[in-house]
C-alpha positions as CSV (number, residue, x, y, z in Angstrom):
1,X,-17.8,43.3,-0.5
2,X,-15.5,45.3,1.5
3,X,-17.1,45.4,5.3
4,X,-19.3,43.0,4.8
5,X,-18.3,40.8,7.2
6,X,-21.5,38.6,7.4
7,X,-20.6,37.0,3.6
8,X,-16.1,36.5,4.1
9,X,-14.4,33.3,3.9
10,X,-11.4,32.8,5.2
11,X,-8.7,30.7,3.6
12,X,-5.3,29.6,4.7
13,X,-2.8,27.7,2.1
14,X,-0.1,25.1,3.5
15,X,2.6,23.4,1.4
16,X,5.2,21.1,2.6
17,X,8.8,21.6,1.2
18,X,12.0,19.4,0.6
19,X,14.9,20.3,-1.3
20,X,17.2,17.4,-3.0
21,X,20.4,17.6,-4.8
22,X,20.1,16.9,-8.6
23,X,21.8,13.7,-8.3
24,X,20.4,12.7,-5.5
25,X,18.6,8.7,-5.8
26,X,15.2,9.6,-4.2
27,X,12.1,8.8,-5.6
28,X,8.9,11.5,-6.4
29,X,7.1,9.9,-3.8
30,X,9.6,9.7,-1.2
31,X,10.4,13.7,-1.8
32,X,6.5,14.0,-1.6
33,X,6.5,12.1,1.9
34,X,9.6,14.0,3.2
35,X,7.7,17.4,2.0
36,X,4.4,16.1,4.2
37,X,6.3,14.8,6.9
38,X,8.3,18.4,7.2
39,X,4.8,20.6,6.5
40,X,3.0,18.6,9.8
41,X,5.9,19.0,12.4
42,X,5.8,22.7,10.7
43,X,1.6,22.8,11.7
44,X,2.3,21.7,14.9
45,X,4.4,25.0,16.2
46,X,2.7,27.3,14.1
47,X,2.0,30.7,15.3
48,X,-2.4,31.3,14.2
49,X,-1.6,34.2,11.1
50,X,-4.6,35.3,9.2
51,X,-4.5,36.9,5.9
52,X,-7.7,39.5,6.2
């Protein structure tokens, strides 16, 4: 498949991150929401990177 351009996909991965103390009272989904909230202000200043 190499240089066979007519037949490549292109994928790109995103993941949202939060980091919490141990003993910190937060729920699983409100971690989850922080962690979406953070990875879409992220996606709007990206820079366009491509993994070829």
């Amino acid at each position: 498949m190499d240089g066979d351009r007519e037949n490549a996909y292109y994928v790109t991965v995103s993941a949202g991150i939060f980091v919490m103390c141990r003993d910190e009272k937060i729920s699983t989904e409100d971690a989850l929401s922080m962690a979406d909230e953070r990875l879409y202000e992220a996606k709007k200043h990206k820079t366009q990177m491509l993994i070829k």
